[in-house]
Predicted model as a PDB file, atoms N, CA, C, CB and O in Angstrom, pLDDT in the B-factor column:
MODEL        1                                                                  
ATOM      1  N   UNK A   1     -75.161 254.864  35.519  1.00 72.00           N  
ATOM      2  CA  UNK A   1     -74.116 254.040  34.934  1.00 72.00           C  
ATOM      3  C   UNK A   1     -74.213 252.646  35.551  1.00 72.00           C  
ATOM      4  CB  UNK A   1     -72.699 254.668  35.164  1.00 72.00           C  
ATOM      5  O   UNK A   1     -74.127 252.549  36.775  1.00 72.00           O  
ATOM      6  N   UNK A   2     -74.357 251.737  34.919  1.00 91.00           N  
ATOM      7  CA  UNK A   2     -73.967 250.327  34.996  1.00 91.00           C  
ATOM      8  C   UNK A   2     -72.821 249.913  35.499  1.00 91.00           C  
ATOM      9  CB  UNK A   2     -73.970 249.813  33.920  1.00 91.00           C  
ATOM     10  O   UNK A   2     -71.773 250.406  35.080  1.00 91.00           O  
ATOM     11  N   UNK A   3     -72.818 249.161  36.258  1.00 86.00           N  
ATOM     12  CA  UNK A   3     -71.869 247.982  37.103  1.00 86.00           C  
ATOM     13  C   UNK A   3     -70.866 247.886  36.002  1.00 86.00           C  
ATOM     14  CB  UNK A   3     -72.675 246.262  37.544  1.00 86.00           C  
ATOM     15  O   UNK A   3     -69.662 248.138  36.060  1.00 86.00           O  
ATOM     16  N   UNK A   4     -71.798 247.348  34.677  1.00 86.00           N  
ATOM     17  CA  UNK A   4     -70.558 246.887  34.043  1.00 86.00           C  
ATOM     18  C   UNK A   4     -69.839 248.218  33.115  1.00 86.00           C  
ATOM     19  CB  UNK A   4     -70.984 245.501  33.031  1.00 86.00           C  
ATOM     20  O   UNK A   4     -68.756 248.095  32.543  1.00 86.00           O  
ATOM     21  N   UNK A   5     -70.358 249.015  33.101  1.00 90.00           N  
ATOM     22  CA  UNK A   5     -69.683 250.452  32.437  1.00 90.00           C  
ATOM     23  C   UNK A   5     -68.826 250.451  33.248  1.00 90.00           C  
ATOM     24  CB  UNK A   5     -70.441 251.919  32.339  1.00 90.00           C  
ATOM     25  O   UNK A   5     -67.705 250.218  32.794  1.00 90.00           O  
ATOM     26  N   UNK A   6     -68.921 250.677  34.634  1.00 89.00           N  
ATOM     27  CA  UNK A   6     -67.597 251.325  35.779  1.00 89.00           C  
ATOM     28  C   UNK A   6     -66.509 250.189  35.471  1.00 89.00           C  
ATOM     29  CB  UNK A   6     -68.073 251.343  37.883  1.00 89.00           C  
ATOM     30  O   UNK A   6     -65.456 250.382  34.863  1.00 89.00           O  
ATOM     31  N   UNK A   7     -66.889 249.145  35.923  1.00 89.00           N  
ATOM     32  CA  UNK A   7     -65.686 248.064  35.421  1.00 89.00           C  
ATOM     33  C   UNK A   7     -65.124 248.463  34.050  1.00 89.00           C  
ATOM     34  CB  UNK A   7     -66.286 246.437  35.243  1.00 89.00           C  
ATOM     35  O   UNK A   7     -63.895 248.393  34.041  1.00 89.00           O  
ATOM     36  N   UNK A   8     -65.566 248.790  33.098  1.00 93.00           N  
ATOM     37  CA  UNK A   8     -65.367 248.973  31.680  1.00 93.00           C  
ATOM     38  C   UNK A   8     -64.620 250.055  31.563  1.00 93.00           C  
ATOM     39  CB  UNK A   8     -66.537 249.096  30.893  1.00 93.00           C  
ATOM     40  O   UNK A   8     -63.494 249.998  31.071  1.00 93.00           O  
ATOM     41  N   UNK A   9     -65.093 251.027  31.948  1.00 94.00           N  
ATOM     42  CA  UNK A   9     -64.420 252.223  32.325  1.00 94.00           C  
ATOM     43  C   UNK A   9     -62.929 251.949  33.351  1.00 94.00           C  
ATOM     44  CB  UNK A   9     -65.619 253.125  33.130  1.00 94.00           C  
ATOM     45  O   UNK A   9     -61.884 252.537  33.075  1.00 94.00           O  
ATOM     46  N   UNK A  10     -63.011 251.163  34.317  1.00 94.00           N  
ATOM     47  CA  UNK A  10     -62.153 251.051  35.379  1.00 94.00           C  
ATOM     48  C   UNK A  10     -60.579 250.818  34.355  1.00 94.00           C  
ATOM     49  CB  UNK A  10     -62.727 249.628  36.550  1.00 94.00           C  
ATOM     50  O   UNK A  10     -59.459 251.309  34.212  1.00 94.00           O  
ATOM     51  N   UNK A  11     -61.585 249.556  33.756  1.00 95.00           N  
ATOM     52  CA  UNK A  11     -60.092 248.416  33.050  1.00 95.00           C  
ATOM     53  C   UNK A  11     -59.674 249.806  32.029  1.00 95.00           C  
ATOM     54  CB  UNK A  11     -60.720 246.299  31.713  1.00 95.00           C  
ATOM     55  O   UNK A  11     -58.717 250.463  32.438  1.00 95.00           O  
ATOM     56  N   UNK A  12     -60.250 250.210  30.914  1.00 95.00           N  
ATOM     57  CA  UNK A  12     -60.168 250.793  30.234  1.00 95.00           C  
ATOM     58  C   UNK A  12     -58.669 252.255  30.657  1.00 95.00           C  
ATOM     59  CB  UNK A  12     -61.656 250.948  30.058  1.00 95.00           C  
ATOM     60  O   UNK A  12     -57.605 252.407  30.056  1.00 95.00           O  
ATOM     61  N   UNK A  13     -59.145 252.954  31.706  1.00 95.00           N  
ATOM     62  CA  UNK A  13     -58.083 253.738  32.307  1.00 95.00           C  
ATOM     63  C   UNK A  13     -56.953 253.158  32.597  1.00 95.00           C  
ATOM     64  CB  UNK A  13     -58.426 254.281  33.367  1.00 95.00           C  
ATOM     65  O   UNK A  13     -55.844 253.634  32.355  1.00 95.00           O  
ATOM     66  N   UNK A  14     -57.315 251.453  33.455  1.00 96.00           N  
ATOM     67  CA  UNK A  14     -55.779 251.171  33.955  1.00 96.00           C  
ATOM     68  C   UNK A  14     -54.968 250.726  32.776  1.00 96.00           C  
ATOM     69  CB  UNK A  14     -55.669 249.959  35.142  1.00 96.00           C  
ATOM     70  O   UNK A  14     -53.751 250.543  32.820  1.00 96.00           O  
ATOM     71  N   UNK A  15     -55.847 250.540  31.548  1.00 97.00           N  
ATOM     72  CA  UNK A  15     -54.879 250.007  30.236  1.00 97.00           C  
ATOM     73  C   UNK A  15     -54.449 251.480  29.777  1.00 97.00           C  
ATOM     74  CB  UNK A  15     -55.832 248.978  28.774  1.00 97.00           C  
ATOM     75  O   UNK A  15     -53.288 251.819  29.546  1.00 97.00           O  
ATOM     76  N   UNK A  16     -55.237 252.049  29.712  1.00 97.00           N  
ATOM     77  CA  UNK A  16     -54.449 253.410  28.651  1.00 97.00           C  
ATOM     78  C   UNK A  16     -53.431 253.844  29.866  1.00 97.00           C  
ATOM     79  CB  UNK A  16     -55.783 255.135  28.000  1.00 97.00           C  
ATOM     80  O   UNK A  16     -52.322 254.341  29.670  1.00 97.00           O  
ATOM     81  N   UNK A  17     -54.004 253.569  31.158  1.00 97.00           N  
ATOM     82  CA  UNK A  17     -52.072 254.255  31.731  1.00 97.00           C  
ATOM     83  C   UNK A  17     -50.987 253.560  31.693  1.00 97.00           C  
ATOM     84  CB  UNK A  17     -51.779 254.616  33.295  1.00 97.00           C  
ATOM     85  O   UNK A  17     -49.834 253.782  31.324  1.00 97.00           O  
ATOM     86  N   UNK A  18     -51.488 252.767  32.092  1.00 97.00           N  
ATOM     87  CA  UNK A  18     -50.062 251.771  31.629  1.00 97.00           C  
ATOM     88  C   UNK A  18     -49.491 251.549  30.524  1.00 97.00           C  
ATOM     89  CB  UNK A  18     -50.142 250.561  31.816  1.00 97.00           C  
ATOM     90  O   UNK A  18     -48.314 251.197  30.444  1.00 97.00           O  
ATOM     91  N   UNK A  19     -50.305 251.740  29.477  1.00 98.00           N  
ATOM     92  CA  UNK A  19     -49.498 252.180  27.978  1.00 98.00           C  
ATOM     93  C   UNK A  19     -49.213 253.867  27.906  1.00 98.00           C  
ATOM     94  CB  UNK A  19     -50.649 251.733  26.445  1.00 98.00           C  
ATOM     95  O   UNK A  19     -48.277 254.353  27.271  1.00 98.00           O  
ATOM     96  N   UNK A  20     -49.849 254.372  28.404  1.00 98.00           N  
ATOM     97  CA  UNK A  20     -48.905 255.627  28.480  1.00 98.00           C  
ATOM     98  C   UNK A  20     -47.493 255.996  29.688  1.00 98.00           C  
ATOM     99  CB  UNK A  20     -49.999 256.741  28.699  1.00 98.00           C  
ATOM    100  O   UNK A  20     -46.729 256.952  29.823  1.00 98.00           O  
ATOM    101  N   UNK A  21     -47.672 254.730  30.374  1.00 98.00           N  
ATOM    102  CA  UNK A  21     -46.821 255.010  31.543  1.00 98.00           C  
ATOM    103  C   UNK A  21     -45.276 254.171  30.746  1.00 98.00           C  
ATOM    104  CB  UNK A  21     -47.614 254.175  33.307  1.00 98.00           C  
ATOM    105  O   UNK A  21     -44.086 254.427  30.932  1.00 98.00           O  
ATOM    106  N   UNK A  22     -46.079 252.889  29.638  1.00 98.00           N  
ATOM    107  CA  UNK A  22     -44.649 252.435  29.245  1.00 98.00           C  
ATOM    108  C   UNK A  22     -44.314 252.963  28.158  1.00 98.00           C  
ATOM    109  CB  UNK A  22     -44.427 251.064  29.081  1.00 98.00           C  
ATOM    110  O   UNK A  22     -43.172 252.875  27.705  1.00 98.00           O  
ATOM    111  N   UNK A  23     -45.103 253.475  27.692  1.00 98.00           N  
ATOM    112  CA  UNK A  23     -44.410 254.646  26.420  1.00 98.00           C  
ATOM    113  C   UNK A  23     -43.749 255.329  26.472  1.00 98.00           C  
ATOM    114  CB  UNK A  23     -44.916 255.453  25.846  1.00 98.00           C  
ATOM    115  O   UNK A  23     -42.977 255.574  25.545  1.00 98.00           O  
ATOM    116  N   UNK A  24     -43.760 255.998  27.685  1.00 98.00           N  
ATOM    117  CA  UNK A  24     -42.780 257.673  28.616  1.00 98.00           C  
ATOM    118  C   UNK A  24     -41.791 256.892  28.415  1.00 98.00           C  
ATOM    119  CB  UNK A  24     -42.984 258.396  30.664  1.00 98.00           C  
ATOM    120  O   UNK A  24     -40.890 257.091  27.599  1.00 98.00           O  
ATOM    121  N   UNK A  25     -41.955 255.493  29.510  1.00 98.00           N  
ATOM    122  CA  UNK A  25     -40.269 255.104  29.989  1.00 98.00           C  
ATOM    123  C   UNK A  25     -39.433 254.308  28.588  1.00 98.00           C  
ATOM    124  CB  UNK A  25     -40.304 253.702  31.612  1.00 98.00           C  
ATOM    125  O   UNK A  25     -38.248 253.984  28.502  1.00 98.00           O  
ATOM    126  N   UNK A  26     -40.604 254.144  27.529  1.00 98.00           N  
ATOM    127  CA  UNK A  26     -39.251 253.354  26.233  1.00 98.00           C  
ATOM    128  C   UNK A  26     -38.988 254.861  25.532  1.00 98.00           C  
ATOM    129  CB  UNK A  26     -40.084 251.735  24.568  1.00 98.00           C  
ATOM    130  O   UNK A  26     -38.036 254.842  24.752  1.00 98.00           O  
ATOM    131  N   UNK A  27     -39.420 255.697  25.618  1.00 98.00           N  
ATOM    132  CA  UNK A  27     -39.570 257.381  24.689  1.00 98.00           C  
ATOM    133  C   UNK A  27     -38.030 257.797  25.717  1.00 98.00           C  
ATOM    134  CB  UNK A  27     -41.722 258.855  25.152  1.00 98.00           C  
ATOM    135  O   UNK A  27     -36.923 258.128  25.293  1.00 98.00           O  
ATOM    136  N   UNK A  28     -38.462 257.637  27.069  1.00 98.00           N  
ATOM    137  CA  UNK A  28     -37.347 258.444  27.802  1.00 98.00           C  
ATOM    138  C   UNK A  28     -35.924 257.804  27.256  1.00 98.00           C  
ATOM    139  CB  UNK A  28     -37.499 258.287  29.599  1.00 98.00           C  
ATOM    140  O   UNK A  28     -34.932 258.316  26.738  1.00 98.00           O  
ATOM    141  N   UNK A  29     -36.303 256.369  27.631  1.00 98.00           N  
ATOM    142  CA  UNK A  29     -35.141 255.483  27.502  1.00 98.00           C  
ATOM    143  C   UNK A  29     -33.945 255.339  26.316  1.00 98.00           C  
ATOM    144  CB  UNK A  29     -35.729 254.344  27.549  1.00 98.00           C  
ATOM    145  O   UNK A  29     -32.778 254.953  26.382  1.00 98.00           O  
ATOM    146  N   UNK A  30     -34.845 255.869  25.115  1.00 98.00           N  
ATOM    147  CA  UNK A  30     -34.335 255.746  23.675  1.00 98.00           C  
ATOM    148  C   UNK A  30     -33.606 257.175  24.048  1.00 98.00           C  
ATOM    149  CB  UNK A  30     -35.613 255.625  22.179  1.00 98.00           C  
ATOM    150  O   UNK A  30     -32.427 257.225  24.397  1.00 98.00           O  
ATOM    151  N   UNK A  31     -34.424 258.287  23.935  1.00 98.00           N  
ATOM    152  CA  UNK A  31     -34.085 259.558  24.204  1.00 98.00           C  
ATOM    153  C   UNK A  31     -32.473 259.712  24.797  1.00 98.00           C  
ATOM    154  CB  UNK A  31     -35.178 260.061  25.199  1.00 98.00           C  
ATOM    155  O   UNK A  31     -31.444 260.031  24.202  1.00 98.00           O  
ATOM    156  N   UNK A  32     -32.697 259.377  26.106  1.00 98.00           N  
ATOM    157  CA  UNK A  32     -31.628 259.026  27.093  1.00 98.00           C  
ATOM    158  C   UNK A  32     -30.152 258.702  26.258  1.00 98.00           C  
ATOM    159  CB  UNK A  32     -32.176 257.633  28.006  1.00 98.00           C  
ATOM    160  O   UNK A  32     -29.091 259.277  26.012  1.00 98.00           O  
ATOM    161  N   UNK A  33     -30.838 257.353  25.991  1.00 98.00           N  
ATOM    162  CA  UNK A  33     -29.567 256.360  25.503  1.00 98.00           C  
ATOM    163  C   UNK A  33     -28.916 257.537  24.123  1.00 98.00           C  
ATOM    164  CB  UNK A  33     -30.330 254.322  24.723  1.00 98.00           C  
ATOM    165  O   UNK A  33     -27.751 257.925  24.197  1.00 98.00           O  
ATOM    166  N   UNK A  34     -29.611 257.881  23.225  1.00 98.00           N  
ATOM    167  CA  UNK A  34     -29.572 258.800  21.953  1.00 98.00           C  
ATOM    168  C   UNK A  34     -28.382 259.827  22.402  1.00 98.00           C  
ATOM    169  CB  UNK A  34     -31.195 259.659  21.601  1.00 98.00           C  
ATOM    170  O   UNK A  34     -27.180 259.813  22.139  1.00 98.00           O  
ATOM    171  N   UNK A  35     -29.084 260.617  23.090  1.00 98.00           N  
ATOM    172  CA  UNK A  35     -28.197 261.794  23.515  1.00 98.00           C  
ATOM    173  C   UNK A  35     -26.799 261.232  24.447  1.00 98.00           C  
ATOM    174  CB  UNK A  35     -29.227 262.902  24.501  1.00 98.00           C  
ATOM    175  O   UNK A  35     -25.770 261.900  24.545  1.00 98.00           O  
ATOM    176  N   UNK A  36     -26.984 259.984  25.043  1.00 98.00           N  
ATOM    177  CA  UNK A  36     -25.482 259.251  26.057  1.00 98.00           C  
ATOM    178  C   UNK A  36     -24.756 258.968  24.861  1.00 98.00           C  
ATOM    179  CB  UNK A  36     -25.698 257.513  27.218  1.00 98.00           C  
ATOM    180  O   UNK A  36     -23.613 259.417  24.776  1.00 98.00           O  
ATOM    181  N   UNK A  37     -25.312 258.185  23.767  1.00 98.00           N  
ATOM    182  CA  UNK A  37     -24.186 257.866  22.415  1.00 98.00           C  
ATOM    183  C   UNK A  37     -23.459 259.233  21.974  1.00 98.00           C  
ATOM    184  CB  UNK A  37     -25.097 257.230  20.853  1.00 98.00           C  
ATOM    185  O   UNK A  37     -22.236 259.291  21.849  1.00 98.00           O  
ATOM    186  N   UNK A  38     -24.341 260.365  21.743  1.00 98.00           N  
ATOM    187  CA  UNK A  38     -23.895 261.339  20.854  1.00 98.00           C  
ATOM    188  C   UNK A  38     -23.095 262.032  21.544  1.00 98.00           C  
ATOM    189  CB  UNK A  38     -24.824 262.112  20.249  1.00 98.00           C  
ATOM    190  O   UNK A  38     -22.032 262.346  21.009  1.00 98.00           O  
ATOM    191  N   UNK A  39     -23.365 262.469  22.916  1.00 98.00           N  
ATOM    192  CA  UNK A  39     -22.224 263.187  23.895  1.00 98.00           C  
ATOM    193  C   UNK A  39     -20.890 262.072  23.664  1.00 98.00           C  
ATOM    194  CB  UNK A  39     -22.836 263.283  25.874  1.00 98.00           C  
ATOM    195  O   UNK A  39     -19.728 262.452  23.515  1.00 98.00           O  
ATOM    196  N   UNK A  40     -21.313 260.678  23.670  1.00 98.00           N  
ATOM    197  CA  UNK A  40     -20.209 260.415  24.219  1.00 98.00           C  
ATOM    198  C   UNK A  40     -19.304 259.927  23.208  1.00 98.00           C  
ATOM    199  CB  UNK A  40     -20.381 259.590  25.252  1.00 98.00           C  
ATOM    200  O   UNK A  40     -18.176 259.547  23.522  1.00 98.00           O  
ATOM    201  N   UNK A  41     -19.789 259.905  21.808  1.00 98.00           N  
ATOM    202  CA  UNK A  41     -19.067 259.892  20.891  1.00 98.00           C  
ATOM    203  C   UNK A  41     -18.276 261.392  20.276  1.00 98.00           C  
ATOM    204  CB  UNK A  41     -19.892 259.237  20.066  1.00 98.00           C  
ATOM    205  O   UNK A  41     -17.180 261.431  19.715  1.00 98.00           O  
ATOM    206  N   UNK A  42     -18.886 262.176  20.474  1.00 98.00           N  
ATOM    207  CA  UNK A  42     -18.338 263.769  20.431  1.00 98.00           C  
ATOM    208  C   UNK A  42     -17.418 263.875  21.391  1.00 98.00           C  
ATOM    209  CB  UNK A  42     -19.419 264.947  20.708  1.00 98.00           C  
ATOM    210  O   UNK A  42     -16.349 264.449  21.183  1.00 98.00           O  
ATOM    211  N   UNK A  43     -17.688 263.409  22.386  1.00 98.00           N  
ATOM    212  CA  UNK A  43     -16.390 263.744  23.361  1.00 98.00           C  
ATOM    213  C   UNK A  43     -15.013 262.753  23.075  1.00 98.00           C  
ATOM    214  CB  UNK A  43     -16.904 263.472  25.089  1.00 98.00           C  
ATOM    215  O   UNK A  43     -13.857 263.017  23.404  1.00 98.00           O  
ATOM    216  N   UNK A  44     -15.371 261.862  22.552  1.00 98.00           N  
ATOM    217  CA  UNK A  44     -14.000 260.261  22.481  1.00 98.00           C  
ATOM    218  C   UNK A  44     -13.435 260.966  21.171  1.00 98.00           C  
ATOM    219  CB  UNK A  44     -14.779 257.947  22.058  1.00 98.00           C  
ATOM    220  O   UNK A  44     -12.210 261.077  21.132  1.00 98.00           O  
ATOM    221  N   UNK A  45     -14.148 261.446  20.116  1.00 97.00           N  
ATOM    222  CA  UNK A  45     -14.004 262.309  19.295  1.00 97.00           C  
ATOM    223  C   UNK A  45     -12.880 263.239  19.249  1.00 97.00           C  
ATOM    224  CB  UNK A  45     -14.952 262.830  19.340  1.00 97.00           C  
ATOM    225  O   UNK A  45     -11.855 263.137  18.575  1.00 97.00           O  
ATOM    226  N   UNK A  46     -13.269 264.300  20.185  1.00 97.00           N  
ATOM    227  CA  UNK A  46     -12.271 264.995  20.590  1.00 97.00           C  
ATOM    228  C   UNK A  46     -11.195 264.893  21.106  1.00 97.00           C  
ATOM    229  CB  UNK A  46     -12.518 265.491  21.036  1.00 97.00           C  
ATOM    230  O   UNK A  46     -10.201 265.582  20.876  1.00 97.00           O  
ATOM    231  N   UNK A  47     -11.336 263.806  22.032  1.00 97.00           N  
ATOM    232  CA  UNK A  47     -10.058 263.325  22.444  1.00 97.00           C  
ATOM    233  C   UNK A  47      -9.040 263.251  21.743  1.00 97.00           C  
ATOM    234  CB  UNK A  47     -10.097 262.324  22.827  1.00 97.00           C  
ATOM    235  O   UNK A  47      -7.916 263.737  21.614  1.00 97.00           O  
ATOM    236  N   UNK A  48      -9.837 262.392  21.249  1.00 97.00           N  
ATOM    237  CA  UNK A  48      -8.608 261.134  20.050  1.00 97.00           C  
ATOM    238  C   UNK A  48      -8.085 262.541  19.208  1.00 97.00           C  
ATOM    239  CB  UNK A  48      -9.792 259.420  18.434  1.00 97.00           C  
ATOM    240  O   UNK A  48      -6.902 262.628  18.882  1.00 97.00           O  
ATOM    241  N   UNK A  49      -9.006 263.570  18.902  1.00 96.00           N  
ATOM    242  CA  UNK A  49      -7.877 264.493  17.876  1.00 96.00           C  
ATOM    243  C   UNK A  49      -7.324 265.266  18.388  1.00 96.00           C  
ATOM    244  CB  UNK A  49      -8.273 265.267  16.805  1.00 96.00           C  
ATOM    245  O   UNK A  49      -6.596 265.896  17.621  1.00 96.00           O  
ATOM    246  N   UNK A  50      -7.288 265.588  19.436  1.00 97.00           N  
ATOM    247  CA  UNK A  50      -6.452 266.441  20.746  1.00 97.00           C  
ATOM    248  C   UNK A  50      -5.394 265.632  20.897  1.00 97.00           C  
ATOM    249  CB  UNK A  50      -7.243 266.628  22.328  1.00 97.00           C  
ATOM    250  O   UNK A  50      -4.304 266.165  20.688  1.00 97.00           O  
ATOM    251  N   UNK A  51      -5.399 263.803  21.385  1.00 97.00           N  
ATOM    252  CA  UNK A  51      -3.950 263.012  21.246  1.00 97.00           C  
ATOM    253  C   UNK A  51      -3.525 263.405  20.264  1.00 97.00           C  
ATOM    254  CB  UNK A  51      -3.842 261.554  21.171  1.00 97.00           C  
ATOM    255  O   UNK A  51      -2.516 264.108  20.235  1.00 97.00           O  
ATOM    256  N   UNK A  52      -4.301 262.990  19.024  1.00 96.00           N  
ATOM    257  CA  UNK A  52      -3.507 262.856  17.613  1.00 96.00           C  
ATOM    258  C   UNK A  52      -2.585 263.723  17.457  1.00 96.00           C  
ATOM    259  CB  UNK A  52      -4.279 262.996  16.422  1.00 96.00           C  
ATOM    260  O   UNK A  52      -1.442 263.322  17.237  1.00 96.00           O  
ATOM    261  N   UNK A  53      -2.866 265.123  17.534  1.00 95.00           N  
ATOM    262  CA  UNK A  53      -2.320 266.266  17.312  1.00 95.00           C  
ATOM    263  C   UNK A  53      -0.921 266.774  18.233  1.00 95.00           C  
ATOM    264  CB  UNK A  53      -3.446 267.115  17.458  1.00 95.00           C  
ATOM    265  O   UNK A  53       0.101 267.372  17.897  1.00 95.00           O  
ATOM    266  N   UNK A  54      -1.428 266.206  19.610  1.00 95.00           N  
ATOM    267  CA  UNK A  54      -0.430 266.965  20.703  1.00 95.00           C  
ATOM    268  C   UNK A  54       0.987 265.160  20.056  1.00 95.00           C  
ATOM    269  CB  UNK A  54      -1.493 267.094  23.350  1.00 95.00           C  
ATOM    270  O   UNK A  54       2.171 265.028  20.366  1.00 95.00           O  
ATOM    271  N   UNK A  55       0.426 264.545  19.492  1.00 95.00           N  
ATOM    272  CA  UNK A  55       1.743 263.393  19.745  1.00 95.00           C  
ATOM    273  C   UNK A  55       1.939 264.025  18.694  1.00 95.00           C  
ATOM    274  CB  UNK A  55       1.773 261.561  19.841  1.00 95.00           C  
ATOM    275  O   UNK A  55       2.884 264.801  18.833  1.00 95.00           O  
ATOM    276  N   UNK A  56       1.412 264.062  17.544  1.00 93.00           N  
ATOM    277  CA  UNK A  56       1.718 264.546  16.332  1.00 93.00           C  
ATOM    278  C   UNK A  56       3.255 265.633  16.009  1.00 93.00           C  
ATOM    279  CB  UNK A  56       0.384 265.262  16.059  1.00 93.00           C  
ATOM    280  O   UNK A  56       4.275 265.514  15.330  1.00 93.00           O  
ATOM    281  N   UNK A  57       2.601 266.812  17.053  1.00 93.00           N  
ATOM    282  CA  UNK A  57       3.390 267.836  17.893  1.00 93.00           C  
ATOM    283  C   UNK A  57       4.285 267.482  17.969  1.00 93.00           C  
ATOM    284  CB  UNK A  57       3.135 268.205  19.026  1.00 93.00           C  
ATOM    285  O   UNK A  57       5.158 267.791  17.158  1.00 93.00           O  
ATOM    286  N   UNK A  58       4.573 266.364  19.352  1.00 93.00           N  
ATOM    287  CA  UNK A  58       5.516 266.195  19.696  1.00 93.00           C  
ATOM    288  C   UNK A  58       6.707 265.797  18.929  1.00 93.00           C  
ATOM    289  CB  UNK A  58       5.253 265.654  20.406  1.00 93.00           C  
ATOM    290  O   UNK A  58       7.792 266.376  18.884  1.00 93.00           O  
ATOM    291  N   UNK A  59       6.310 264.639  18.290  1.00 91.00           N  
ATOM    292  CA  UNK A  59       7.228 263.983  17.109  1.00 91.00           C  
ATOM    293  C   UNK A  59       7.859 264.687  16.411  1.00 91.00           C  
ATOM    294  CB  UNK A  59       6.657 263.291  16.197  1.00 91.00           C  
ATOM    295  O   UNK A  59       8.993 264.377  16.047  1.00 91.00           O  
ATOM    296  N   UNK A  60       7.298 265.745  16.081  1.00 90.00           N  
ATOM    297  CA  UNK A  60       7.664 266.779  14.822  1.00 90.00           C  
ATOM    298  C   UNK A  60       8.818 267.870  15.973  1.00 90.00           C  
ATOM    299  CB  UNK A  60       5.754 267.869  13.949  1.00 90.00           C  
ATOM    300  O   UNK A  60       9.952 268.214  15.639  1.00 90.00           O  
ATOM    301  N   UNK A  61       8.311 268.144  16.988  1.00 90.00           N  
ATOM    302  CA  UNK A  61       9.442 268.323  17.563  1.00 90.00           C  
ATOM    303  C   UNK A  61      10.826 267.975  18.123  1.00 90.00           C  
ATOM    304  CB  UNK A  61       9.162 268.520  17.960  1.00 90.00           C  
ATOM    305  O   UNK A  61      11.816 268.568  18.553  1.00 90.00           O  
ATOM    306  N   UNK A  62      10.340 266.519  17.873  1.00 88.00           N  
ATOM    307  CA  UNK A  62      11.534 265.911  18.679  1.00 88.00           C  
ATOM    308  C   UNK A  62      12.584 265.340  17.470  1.00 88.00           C  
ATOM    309  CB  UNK A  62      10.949 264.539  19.817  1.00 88.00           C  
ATOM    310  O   UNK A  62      13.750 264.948  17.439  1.00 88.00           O  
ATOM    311  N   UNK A  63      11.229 265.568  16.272  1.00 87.00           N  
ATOM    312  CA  UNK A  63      12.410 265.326  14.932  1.00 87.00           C  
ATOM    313  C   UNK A  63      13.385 266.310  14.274  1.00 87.00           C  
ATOM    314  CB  UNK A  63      11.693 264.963  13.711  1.00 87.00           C  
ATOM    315  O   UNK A  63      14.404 266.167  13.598  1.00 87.00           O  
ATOM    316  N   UNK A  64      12.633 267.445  14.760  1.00 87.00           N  
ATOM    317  CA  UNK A  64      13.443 268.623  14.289  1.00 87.00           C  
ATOM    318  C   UNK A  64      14.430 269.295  15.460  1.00 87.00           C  
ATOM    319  CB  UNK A  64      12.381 269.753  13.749  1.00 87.00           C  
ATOM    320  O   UNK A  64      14.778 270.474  15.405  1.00 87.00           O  
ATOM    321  N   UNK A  65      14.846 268.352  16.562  1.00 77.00           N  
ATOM    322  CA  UNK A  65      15.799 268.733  17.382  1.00 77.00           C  
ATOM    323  C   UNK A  65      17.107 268.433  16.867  1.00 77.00           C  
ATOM    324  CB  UNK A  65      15.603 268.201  18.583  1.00 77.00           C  
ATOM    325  O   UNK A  65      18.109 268.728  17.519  1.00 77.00           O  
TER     326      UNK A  65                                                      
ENDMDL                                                                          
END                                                                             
């Protein structure tokens, strides 16, 4: 192998890792963020119809006193 193959070869690896190393972290990152929206809209979700309901409740009780 040639001087300039190993160099060729050298660059060649440190480019494909580093595009596979920043692919993981924008793949993780989207991933991540994806599933933080959806938990955390399912959960604010719930909330809000757990308030809705328990004031809801209440009112209706406090109207029919």
């Amino acid at each position: 192998m040639t001087l300039q193959n190993k160099v060729s070869d050298q660059v060649l690896n440190q480019v494909s890792n580093q595009v596979r190393d920043q692919v993981r972290e924008q793949v993780w990152t989207q991933v991540r963020d994806q599933v933080w929206n959806q938990v955390r809209n399912q959960v604010m979700d719930q909330v809000i119809d757990q308030v809705r309901d328990q004031v809801g409740n209440q009112l209706r009780n406090d109207l029919t006193k």
